[in-house]
C-alpha positions as CSV (number, residue, x, y, z in Angstrom):
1,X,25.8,112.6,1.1
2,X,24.4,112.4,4.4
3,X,25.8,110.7,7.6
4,X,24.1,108.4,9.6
5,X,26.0,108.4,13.3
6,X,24.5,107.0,16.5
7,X,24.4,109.2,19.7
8,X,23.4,108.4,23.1
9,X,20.7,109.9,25.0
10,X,20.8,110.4,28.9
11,X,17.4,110.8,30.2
12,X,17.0,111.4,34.0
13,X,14.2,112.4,35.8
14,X,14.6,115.8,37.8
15,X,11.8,117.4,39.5
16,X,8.2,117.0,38.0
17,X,10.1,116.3,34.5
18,X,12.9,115.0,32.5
19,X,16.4,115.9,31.5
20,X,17.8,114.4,28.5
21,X,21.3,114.9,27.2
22,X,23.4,113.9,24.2
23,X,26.7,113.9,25.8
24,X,28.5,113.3,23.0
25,X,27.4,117.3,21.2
26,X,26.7,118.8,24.8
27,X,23.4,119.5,24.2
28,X,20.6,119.1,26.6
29,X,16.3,119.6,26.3
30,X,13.6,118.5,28.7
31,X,10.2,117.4,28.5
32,X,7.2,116.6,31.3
33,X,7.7,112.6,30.1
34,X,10.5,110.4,28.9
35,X,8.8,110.7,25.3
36,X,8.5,114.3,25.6
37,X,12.5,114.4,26.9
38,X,13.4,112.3,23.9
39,X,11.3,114.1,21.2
40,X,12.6,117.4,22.4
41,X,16.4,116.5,22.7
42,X,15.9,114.8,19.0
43,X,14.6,118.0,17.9
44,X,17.6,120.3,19.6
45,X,20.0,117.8,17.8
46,X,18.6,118.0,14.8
47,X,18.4,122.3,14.6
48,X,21.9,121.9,16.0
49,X,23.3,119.9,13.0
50,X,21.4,122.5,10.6
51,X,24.4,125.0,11.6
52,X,27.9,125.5,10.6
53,X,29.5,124.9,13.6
54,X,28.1,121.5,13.8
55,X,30.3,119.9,11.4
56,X,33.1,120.6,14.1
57,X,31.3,118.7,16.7
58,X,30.2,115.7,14.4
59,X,34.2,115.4,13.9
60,X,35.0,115.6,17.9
61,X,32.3,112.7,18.7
């Protein structure tokens, strides 16, 4: 069965790009655009919960 939860995504603009950061799994990408910082962190989350130690972190957000 698969989970749906609903993280939050901090995107701020640092030097010629962006930061974005899901506080809630500490994970953190970057992108040239607020799109690109988006897509990017989405895909980090989403290798992320493809491991075994995610399951730990789902539990502690």
């Amino acid at each position: 069965m698969k989970t749906t939860k609903e993280l939050t995504a901090i995107i701020e603009r640092e030097g010629e790009g962006y930061v974005a950061l899901c506080p809630e799994l500490d994970i953190a990408s970057q992108g040239a655009s607020v799109e690109d910082g988006r897509r990017n962190l989405g895909e980090a989350v989403e290798q992320f919960s493809e491991t075994e130690d995610a399951s730990e972190a789902w539990r502690r957000s």
